[in-house]
C-alpha positions as CSV (number, residue, x, y, z in Angstrom):
1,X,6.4,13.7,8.6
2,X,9.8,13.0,8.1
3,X,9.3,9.5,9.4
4,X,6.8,8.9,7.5
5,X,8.7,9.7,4.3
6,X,11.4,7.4,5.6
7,X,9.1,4.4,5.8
8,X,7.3,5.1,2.6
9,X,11.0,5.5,1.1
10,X,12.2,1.8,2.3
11,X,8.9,0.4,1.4
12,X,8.8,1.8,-2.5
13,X,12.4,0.7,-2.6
14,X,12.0,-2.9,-1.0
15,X,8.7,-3.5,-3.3
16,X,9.9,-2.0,-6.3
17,X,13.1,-4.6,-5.9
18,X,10.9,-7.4,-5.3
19,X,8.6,-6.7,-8.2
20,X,11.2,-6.3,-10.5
21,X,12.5,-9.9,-9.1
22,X,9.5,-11.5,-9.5
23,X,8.7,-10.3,-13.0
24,X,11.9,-11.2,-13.5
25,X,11.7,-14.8,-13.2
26,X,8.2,-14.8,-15.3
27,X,10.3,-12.9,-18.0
28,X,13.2,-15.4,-18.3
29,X,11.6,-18.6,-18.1
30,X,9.3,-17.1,-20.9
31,X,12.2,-16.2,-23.0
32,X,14.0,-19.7,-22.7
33,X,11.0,-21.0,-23.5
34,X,10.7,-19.5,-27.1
35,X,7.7,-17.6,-25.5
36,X,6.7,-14.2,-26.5
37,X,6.5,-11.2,-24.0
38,X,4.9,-8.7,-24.7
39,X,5.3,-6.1,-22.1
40,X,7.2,-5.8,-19.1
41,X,6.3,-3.5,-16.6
42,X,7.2,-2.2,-12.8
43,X,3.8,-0.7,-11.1
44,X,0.8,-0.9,-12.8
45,X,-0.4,1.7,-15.5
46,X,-4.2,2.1,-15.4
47,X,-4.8,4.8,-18.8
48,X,-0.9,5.7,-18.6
49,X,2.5,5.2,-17.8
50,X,5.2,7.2,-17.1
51,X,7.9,5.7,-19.1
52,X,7.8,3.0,-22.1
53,X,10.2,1.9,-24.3
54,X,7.5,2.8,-26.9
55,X,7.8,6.3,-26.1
56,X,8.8,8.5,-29.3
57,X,11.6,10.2,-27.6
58,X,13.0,7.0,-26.0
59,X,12.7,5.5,-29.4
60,X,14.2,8.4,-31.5
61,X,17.5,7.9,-28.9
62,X,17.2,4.5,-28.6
63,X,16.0,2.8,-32.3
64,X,16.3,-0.8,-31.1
65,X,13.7,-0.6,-28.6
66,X,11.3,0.4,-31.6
67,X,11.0,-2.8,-33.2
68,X,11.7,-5.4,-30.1
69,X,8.9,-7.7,-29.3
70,X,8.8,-6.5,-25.8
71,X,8.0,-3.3,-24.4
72,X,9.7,-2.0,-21.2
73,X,8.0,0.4,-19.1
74,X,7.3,2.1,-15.4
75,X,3.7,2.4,-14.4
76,X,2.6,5.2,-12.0
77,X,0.1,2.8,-9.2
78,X,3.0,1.5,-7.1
79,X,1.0,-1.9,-6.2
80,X,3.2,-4.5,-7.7
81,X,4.1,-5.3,-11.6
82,X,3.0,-7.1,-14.5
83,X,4.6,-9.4,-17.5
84,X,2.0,-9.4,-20.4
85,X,2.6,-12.7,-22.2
86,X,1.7,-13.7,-25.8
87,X,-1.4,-16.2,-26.2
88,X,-2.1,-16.0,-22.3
89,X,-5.3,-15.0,-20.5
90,X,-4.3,-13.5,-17.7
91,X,-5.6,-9.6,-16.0
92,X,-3.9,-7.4,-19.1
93,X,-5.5,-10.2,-22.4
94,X,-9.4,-11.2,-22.3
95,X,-10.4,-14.4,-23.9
96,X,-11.7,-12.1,-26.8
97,X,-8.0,-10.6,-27.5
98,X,-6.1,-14.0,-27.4
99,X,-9.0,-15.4,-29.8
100,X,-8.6,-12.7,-32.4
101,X,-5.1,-13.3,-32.6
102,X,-3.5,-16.2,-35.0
103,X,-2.4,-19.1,-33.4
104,X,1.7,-18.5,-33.1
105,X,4.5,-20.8,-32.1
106,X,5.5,-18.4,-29.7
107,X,2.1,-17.8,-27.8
108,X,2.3,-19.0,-24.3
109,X,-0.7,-21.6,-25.1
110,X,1.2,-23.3,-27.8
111,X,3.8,-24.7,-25.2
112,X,3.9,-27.6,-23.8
113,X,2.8,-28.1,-20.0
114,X,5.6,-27.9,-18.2
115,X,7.6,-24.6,-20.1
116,X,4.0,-23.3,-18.8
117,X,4.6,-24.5,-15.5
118,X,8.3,-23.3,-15.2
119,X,7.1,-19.3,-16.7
120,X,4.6,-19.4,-13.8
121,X,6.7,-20.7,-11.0
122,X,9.5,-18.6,-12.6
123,X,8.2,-15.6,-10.0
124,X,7.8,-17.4,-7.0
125,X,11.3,-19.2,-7.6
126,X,12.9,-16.3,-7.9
127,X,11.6,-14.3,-4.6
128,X,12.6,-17.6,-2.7
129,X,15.8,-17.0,-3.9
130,X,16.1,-13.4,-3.7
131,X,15.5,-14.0,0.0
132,X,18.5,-16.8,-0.3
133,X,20.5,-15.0,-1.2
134,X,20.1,-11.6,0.8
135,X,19.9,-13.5,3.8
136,X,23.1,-15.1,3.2
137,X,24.7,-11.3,2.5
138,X,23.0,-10.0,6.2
139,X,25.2,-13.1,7.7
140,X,28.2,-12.5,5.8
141,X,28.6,-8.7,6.1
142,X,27.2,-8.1,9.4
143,X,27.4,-11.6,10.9
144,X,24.4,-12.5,13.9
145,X,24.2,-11.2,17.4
146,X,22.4,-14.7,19.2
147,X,20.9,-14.4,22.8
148,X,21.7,-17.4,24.2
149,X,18.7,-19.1,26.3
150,X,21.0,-19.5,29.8
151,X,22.1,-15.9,29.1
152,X,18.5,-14.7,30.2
153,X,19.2,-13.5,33.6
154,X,15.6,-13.6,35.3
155,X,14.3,-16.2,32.8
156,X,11.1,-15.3,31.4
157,X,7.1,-13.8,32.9
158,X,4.0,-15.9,31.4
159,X,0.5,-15.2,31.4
160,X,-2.0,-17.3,33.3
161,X,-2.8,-19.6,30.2
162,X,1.0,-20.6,30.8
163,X,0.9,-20.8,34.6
164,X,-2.1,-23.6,33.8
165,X,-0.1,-25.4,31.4
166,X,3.0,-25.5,34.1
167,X,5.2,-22.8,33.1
168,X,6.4,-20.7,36.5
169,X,8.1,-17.2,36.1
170,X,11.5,-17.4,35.6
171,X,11.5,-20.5,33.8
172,X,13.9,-20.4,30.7
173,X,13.0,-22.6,27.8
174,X,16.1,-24.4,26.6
175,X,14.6,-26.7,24.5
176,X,11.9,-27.9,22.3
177,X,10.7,-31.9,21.8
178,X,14.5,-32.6,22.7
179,X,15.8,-29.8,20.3
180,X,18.1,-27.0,21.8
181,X,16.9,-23.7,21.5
182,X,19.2,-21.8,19.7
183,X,18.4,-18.4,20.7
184,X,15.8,-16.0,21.9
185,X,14.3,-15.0,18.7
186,X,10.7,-13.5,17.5
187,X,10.2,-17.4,16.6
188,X,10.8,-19.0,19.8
189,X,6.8,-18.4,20.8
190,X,5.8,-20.3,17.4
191,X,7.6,-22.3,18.1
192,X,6.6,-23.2,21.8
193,X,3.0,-23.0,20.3
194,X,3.6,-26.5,17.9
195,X,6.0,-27.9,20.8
196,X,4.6,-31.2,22.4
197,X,7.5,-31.3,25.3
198,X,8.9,-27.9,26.5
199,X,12.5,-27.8,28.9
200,X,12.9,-25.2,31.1
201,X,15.8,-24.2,33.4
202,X,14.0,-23.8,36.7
203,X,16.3,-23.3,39.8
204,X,18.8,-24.9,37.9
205,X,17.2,-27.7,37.7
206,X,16.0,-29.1,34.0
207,X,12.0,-29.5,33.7
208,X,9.6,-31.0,31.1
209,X,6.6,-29.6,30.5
210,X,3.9,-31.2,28.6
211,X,2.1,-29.2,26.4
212,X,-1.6,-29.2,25.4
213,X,-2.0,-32.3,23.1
214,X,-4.2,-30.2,20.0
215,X,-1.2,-27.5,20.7
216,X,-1.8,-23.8,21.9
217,X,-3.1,-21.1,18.9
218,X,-0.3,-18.5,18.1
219,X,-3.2,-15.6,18.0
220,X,-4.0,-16.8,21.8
221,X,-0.5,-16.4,22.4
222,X,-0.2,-13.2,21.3
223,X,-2.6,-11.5,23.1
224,X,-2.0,-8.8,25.7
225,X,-0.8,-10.3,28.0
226,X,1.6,-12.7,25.7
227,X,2.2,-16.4,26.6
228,X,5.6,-15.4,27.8
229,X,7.5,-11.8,28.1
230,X,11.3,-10.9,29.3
231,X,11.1,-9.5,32.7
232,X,11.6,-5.9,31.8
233,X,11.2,-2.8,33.0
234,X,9.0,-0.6,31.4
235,X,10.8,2.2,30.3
236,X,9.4,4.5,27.9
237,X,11.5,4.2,24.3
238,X,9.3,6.2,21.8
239,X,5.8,7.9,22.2
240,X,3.2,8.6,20.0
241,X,2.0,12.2,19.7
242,X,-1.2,11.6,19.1
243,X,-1.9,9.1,22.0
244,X,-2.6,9.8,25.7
245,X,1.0,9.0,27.2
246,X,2.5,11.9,24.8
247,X,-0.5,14.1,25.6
248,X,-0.1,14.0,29.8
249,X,3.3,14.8,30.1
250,X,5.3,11.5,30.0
251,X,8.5,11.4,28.4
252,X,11.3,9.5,26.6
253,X,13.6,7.5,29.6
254,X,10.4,7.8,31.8
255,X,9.8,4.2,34.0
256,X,6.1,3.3,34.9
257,X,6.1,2.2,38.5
258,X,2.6,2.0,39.6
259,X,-0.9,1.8,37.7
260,X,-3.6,2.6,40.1
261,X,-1.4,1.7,43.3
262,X,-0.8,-1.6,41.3
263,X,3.2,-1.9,40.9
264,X,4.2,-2.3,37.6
265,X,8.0,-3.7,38.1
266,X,7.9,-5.1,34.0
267,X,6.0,-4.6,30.9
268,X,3.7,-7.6,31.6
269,X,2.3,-5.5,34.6
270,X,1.5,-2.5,32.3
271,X,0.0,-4.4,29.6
272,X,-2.4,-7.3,31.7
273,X,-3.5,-3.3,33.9
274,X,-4.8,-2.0,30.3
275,X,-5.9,-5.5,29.3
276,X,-8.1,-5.9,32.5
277,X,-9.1,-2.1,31.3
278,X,-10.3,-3.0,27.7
279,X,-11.8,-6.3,29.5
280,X,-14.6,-4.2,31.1
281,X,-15.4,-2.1,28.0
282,X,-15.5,-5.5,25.7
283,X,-18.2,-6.7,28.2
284,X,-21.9,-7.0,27.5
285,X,-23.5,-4.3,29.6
286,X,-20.3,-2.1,30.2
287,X,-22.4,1.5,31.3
288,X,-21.2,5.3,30.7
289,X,-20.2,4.7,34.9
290,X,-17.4,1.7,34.2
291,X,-16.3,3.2,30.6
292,X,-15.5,6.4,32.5
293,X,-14.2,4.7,35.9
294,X,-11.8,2.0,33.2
295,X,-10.6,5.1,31.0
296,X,-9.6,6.8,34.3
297,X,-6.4,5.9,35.6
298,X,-4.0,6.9,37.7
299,X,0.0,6.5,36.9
300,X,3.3,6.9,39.1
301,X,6.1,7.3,37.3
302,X,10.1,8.0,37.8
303,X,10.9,10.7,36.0
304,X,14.0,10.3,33.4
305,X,15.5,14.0,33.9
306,X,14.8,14.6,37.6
307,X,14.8,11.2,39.5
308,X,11.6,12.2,40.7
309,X,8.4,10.3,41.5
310,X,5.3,12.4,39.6
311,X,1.9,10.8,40.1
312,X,-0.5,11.9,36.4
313,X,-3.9,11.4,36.3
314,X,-5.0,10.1,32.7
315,X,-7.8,9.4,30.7
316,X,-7.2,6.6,27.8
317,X,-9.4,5.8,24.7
318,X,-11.4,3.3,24.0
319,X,-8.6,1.0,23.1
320,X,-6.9,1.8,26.4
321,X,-3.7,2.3,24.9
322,X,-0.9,4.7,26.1
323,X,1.0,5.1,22.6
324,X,4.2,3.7,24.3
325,X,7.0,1.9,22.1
326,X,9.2,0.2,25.5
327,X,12.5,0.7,25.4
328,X,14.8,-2.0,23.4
329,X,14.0,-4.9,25.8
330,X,17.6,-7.0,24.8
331,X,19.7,-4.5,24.6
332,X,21.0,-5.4,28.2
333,X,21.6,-9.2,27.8
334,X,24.9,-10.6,27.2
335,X,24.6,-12.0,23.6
336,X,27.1,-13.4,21.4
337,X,28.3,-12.5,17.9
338,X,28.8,-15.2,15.3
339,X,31.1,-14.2,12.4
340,X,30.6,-15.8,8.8
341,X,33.4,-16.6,5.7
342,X,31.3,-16.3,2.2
343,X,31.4,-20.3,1.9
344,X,29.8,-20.4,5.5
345,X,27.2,-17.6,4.6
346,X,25.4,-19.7,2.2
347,X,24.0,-22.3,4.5
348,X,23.5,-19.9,7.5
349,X,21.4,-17.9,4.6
350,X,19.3,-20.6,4.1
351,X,18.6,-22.0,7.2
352,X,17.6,-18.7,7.9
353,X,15.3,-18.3,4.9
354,X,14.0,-22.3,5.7
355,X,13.0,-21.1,9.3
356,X,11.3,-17.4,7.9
357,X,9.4,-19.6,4.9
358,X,8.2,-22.7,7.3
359,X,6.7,-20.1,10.1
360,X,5.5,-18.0,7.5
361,X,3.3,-21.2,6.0
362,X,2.7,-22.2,9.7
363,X,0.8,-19.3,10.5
364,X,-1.4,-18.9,7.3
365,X,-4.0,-21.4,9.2
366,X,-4.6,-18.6,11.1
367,X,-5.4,-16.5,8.4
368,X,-9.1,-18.3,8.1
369,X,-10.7,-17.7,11.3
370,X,-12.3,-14.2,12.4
371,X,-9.0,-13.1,14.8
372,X,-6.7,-13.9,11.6
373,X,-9.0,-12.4,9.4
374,X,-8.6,-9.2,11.6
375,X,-4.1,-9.2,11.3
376,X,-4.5,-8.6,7.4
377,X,-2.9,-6.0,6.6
378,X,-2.3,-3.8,3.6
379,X,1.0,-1.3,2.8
380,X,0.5,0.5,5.4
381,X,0.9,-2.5,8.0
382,X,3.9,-3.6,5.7
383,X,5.2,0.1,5.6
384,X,5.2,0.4,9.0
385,X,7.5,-2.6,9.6
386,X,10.3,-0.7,8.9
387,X,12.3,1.2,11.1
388,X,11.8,5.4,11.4
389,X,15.4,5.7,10.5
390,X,17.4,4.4,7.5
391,X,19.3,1.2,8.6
392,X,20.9,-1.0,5.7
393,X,20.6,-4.1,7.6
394,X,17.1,-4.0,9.1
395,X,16.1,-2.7,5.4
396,X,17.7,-6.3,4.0
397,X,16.4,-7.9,6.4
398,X,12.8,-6.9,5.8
399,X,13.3,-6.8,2.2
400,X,14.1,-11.0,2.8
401,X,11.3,-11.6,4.3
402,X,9.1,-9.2,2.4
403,X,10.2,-11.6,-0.5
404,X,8.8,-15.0,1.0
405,X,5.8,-13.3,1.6
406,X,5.3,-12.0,-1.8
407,X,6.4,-16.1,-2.9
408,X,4.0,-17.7,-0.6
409,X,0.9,-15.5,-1.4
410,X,1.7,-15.2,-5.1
411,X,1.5,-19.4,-4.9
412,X,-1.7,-19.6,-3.3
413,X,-4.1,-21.6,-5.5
414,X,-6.2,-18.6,-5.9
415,X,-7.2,-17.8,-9.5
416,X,-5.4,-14.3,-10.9
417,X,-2.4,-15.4,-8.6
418,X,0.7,-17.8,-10.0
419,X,-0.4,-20.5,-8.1
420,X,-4.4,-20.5,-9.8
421,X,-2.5,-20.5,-13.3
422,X,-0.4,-23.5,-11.5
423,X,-4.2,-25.4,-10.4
424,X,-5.4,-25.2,-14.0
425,X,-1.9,-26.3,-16.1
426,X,-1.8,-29.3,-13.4
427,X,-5.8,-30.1,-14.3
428,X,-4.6,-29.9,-18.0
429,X,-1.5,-31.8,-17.0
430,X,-4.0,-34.8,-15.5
431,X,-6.9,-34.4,-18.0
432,X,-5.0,-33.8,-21.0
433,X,-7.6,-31.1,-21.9
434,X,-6.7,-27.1,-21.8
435,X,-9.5,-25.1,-20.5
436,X,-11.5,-23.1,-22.7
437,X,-10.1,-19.6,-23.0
438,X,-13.8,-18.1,-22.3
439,X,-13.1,-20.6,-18.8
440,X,-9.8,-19.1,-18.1
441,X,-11.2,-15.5,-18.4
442,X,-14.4,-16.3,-15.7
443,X,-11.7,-18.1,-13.5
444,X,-9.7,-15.0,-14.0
445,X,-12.2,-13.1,-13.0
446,X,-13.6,-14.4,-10.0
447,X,-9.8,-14.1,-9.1
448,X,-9.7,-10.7,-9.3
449,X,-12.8,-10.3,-7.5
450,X,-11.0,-12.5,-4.1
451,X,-8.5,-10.5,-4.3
452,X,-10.2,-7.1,-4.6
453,X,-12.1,-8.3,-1.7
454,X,-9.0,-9.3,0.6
455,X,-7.5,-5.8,-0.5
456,X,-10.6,-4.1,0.6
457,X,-10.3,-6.2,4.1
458,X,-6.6,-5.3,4.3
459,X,-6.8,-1.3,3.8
460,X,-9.9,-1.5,6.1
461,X,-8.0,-3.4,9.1
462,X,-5.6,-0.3,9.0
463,X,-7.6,2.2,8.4
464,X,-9.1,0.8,11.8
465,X,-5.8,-0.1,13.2
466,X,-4.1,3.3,12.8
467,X,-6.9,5.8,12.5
468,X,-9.1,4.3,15.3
């Protein structure tokens, strides 16, 4: 329970930060704009709030706040924010309300196309440099620990799709089309999938390897067993109590050796074992006889406390997973610190948050196929990013890429989003016609309705994810 509170804790935190942010920027383009805003709000408050600016007892101690144009307030559905802006159709105005109003210099319609354009961009600017700007603190406070490709003592494992394309274990990718790696990072298998020429260090020896001309997916990848893996051995790190690992005995510091007389001397063992597992379930005509016989399984493994060799006999679920987090798999390789004045911070903060916002966009073409479809996730998937204790840099860190998330999907051209209100003032931009505000409320609409429908797939993919 007490991680749980942890994780929520970081997440209300890192949202209610970005939120503000992003509100932020809608707010003060608006206001150097001459443009009217009405309300200004963190959360949204469905029937009522729990603080306004328009409250009588905030006004009785406060008198200023009475009369100004724009009410401040705290909703109480922690799901993002709002700005409500004068002569705007948007999810807090229907056509109806903006058309009962007189026409005022100040309404948001009144302006010309590009003040429009900057109030809308205005969020999405500022979460890009929100992220700017905290990645450039991370470098200069805490500097960055790089793992060095050549430092990678046993080079890396690869699945079978990699042994086709020409990869061997213990390769060590040092570069990619002619560019040197810089590190080993969560990026480098992105990466590797959009590479047309991978080097690797193979017996000391420099080799090209040609890769697949239409590229290799990043889903494929990513499957159990991954495209590549460090050559690790699988020691327990954290265990779920819920799951069958925690429930037969096994315990923190523990080492797998052997899965059904199978030696398991890294991670990639374990993992392809289960995989070959959930194979036979996943297959058309699997009987009661296999499900029970893949389930069943039977696990040597060196005990952390004792030395000992114990031999468990375990049944897994149908998702044949052990409820193992492995052990930090880089905490053993030599890396090397790089330290950071303020001036230097700057660009080492945005290179970073260049390489975070280009995979990002790279890997939203996988959002539109049935196995991307299934990776949505909704706050609990983001929740559950952050670490089970508090930790200022991994919180920063998450909160700057939480940030390009929010600026990417916020300037999708879907309508109820910043970047639909962007479609329709570039169409009046071209046209030289504003659409009718009875269009803008249907557009609005069917906005709401894509992304009540994605929010319905995301809560659903955890509920399935975590529960299942």
């Amino acid at each position: 329970m007490e991680i749980i509170f942890i994780k929520a804790l970081q997440l209300i935190c890192c949202l209610s930060l970005l939120v503000f942010i992003h509100e932020g920027g809608h707010f003060l383009f608006a206001k150097f704009s001459g443009v009217k805003v009405e309300k200004f709000y963190l959360f949204f408050n469905p029937y009522f709030h729990l603080f306004s600016t328009r409250d009588k007892w905030f006004t009785r101690l406060f008198p200023y706040f009475k009369n100004n144009e724009t009410e401040y307030g705290i909703g109480w559905l922690p799901l993002g924010g709002y700005v409500s802006i004068a002569g705007m159709v948007d999810e807090t105005k229907s056509a109806e309300d903006v058309a009962a109003q007189a026409p005022q210099e100040s309404d948001f319609n009144q302006k010309p196309v590009w003040r429009r354009f900057l109030i809308m961009f205005g969020g999405v600017l500022f979460n890009l440099i929100a992220a700017l700007v905290i990645y450039s603190a991370i470098v200069f406070t805490w500097g960055r620990e790089i793992i060095p490709m050549r430092n990678l003592p046993d080079g890396l494992n690869y699945n079978q799709v990699a042994h086709e394309i020409g990869f061997v274990n213990g390769d060590t990718p040092i570069s990619i089309d002619g560019k040197e790696i810089e590190g080993f990072s969560g990026a480098l298998m992105m990466d590797i999938s959009e590479a047309k020429t991978v080097t690797v260090l193979r017996n000391g020896e420099e080799v090209d390897i040609n890769m697949p001309s239409e590229g290799v997916s990043l889903l494929e990848m990513q499957k159990s067993p991954q495209f590549f893996s460090l050559p690790i051995k699988p020691i327990v790190g954290e265990l779920s109590e819920d799951m069958p690992a925690y429930k037969y005995g096994i315990k923190v510091g523990d080492i797998i050796q052997e899965i059904d007389g199978t030696p398991t001397p890294d991670i990639t063992n374990v993992t392809t074992e289960l995989g070959r597992r959930q194979d036979i379930l996943s297959a058309e005509g699997c009987t009661h006889e296999d499900s029970i016989r893949a389930k069943s399984i039977s696990m040597v493994v060196l005990r952390a406390d004792t030395g000992a060799q114990d031999t468990l006999k375990l049944t897994l679920g149908d998702d044949t997973k052990l409820g193992i987090l492995w052990d930090n798999k880089l905490k053993d390789i030599p890396t090397e610190h790089q330290s950071f004045t303020f001036l230097e911070s700057i660009p080492a903060g945005f290179t970073l948050a260049w390489n975070t916002l280009s995979d990002y966009v790279v890997s939203l073409k996988y959002l539109f196929n049935k196995e991307g479809m299934q990776q949505v996730g909704s706050f609990l998937t983001i929740g559950n990013l952050f670490p089970s204790t508090w930790n200022w840099h991994d919180f920063w860190g998450l909160t700057a890429f939480i940030s390009i998330i929010l600026a990417v999907m916020n300037i999708l051209p879907i309508p109820g989003l910043d970047g639909g209100h962007i479609v329709l003032l570039l169409y009046e931009g071209i046209m030289r016609k504003q659409p009718s505000p009875k269009a803008m409320e249907i557009i609005e609409r069917i906005g709401l309705f894509i992304l009540f429908g994605l929010m319905i797939l995301a809560f659903s993919n955890d509920i399935m994810r975590f529960f299942f």
